[in-house]
N, C-alpha and C positions, 0 to 999 in steps of 0.2 A: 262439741268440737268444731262445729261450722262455721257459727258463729265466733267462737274465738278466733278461727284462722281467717275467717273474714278481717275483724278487725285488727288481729296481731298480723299478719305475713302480708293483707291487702292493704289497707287503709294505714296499717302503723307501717309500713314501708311504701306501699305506690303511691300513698296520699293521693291527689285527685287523678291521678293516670291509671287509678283502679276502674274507670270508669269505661276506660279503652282494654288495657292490659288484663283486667280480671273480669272481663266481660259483663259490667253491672248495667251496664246501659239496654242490655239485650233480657235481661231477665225476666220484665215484664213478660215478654213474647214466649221465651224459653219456660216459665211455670204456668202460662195460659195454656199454651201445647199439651203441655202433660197431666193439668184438669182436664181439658178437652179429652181427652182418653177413657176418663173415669165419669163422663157425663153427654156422650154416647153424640160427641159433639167434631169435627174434624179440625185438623191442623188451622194456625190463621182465623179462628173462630171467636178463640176468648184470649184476652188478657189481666194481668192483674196490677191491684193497684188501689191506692186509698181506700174507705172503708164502704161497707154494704150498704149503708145510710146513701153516701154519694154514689154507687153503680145505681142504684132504686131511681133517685132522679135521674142522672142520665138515661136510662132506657125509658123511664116513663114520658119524660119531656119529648125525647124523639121519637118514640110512640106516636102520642100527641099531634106532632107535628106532621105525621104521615097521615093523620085523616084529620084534616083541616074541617072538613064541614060535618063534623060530629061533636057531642061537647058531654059524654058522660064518663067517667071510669068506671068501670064495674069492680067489686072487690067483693071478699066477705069478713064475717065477724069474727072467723078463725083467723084471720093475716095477723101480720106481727105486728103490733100499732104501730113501728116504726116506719111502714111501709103506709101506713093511713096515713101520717104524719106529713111524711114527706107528700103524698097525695093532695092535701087539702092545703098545705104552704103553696105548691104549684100550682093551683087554683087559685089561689089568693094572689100570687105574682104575677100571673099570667093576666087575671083579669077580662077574662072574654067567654064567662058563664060558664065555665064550665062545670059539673058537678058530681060527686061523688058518689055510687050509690052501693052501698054497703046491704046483701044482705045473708040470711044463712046457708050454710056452706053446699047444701043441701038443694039450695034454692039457686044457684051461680047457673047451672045450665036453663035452664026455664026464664031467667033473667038476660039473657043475652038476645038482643035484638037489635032493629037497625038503627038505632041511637046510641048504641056504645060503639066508643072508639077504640079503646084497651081495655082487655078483662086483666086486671093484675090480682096474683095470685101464689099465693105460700103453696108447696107443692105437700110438706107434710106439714100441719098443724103443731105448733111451739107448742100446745097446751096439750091435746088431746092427742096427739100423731096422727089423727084421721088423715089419711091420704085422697086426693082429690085424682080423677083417674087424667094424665095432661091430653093424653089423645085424644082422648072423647073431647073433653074440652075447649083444647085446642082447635079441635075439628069445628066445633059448634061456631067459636068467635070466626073462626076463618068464613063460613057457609052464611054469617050476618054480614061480613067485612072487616072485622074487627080485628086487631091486632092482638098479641100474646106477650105478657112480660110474667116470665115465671122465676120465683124466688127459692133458692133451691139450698136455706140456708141447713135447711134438716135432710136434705134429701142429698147434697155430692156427699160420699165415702160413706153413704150408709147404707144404699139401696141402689141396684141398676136404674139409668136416670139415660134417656135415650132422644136428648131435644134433637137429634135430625130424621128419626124416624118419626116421632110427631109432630114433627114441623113446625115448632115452637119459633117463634120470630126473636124474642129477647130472652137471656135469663140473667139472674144475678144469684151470688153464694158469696158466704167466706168464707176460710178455709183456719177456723179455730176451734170448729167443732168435731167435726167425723175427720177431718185433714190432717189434723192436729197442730196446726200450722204457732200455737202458742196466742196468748192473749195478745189481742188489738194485729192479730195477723192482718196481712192485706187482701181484700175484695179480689173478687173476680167480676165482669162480665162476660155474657156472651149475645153476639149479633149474627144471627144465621145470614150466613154467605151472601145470598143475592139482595139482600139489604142493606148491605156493611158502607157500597161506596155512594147510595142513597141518604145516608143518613148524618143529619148535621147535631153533632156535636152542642147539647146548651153550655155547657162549662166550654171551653175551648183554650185550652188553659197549653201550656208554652210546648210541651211533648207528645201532645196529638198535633202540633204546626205538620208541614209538610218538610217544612227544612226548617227546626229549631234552631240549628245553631248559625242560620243566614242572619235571627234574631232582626226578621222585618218587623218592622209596623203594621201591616195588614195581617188577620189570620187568614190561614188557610189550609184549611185539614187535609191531614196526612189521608193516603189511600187503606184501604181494608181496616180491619180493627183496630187496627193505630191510632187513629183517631179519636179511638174512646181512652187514650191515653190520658192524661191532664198535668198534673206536675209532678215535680223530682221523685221517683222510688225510692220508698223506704229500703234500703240494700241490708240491712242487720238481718229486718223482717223476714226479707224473702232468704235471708243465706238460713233461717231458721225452717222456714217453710219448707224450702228445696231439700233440705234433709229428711223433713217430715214426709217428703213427698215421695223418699226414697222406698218405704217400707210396701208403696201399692205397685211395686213394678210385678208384675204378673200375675196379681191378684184376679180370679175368677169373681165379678160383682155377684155373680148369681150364686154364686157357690156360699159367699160373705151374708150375701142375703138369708138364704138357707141358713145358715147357722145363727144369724142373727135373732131369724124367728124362733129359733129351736130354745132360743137363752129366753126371751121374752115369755114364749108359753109353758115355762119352765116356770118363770117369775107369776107370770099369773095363776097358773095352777094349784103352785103353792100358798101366794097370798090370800086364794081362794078359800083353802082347808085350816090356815093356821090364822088369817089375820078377819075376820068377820066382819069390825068396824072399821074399817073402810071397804069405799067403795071404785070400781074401775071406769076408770074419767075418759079411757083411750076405746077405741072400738075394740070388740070382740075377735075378730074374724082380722086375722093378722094380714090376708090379703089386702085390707085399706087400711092399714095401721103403720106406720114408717118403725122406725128403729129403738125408739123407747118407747116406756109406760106411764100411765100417769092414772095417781090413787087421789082420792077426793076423801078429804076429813076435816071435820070444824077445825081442829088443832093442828094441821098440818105443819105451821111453819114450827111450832115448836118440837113436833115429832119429824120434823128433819134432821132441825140441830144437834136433838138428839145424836141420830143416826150417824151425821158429820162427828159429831166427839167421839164415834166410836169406830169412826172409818170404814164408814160404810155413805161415800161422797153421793149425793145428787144433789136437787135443786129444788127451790120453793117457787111456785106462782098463782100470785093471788089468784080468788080469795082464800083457796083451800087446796090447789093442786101439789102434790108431789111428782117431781118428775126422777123415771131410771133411765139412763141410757144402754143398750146392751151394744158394744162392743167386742164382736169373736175376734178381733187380732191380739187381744186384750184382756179376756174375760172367760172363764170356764164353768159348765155347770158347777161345781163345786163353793164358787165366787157367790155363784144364784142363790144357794141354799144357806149358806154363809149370813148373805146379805136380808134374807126371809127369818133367819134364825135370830138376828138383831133385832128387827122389825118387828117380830111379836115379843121377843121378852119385854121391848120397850113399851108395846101396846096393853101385852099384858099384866104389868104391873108400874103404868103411869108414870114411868121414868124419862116421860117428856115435860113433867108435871113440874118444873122447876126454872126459878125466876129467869136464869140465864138463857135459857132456850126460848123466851118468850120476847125478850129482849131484840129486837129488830135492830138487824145490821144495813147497813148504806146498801148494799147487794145482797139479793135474797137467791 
């Protein structure tokens, strides 16, 4: 309904004067706000906007640019390659040595020294959910000199997420996952406060200007998090998001958390006693584990397919992962046992064993 009445009562009547009249120009700021709430971040902190790929470079490149005489990024092999990706294109653009150094996840605080400039880091593992602890962390790059850009693409609306009591300098998230903001929703970042009007913009694109619509020839960025603005908001997007955004008004995170894990060690206990071959890909000890599971099987992607034809939804990634998400706004023990009671009749009687589930789709 939001979306229609965006487009039917706003746009199919104000046409461009929705941009003043139905307050679309402010939205960015107005659904930053209300992440900021859920990712333990203050008003004026985040805004949203273009996709998670583009927030990544922006906060890495000005990152970057904060400690001039340093030239490493630190990552690990848990990040979400799109976050290497865009890592090693910036290096290549940039052109002034600098290098990336990737290692396990395990290994990110012992690798922090005074040659890294940003440690960039997935806060929960896409694969594994392994959780990385950000305080410690964050502590550690800070005590080198080093900057913080943390990707929090599994970790907003899944788990209490607290960048200003760790003192996290960057973060970035979407909000299509735990937000539910709908496919190709729009990005978030976030720039902690005392760095907001330090920080130069690499995109500098017409709506982080100072005055866009003076429409000078010179850039010149706007003040606080505006500035990580770039071009025209998708307005559909966010009338879709802001809806979505409606259902975490007075949500306890800790409380979400709490039940989250309660659905999880529910999932694993059971896949424990009924499902034998496979095996659990995500840590043990639900305190470092974010919000899904993840089961390892040679045949996986066809023992998902499976499980999708029977509506029982998750996700495949290579070579062999199975990923569940557990959802308590969403999801009931009974959902868990449901979902475990699929999962073994199809293991136990090779009902993934057939051409069509083997058959690889463009999205896994």
């Amino acid at each position: 309904m939001r979306v229609q009445t965006t487009m039917l009562d706003e746009w199919g009547k104000l046409l461009i004067t929705g941009w003043n009249k139905a307050g679309w120009m402010a939205k960015s700021t107005q659904l930053g706000d209300r992440i900021a709430g859920l990712v333990g971040a203050p008003d004026g902190s985040v805004i949203v906007g273009d996709t998670l790929t583009i927030k990544v470079y922006q906060a890495l490149s000005a990152a970057l640019e904060m400690r001039p005489e340093r030239r490493v990024i630190l990552s690990d092999n848990g990040n979400f390659p799109t976050d290497l990706y865009m890592a090693q294109g910036l290096i290549g653009t940039l052109d002034k040595g600098y290098s990336l150094k990737v290692v396990a996840p395990e290994d990110v605080a012992g690798a922090i020294d005074e040659t890294v400039a940003v440690v960039m880091l997935t806060e929960v593992d896409y694969q594994s959910a392994r959780k990385h602890d950000m305080a410690a962390l964050t502590a550690a790059a800070h005590a080198a000199g080093a900057l913080t850009v943390w990707d929090l693409a599994h970790s907003a609306g899944a788990l209490p997420v607290d960048l200003t009591g760790t003192g996290a300098d960057f973060a970035v998230g979407c909000t299509y996952k735990y937000l539910n903001g709908g496919p190709g929703a729009p990005a978030f970042i976030y720039v902690t406060p005392h760095l907001q009007n330090a920080v130069r913009p690499a995109l500098s694109g017409w709506l982080g200007h100072e005055a866009p619509f003076a429409f000078d020839l010179d850039y010149r960025p706007d003040t606080g998090i505006n500035r990580m603005r770039i071009g025209t908001p998708p307005v559909l997007a966010m009338a879709a998001l802001e809806a979505a955004l409606d259902i975490w008004e007075g949500v306890d995170m800790a409380e979400l958390r709490s039940e989250s894990i309660a659905l999880s060690e529910l999932f694993i206990g059971l896949v424990d006693r009924r499902c034998p071959t496979v095996t659990l890909a995500s840590p043990r000890n639900p305190a470092t584990r974010g919000a899904h599971v993840a089961l390892r099987h040679p045949e996986g992607y066809a023992i998902m397919q499976a499980l999708i034809a029977r509506d029982v939804i998750g996700d495949f990634r290579a070579p062999d992962v199975m990923r569940f998400g557990f959802t308590p706004m969403y999801l009931e023990p009974n959902n868990i046992h449901h979902a475990v009671d699929v999962l073994a009749e199809i293991l136990d009687n090779r009902l993934w064993d057939r051409p069509e589930y083997r058959k690889k789709a463009a999205v896994t």
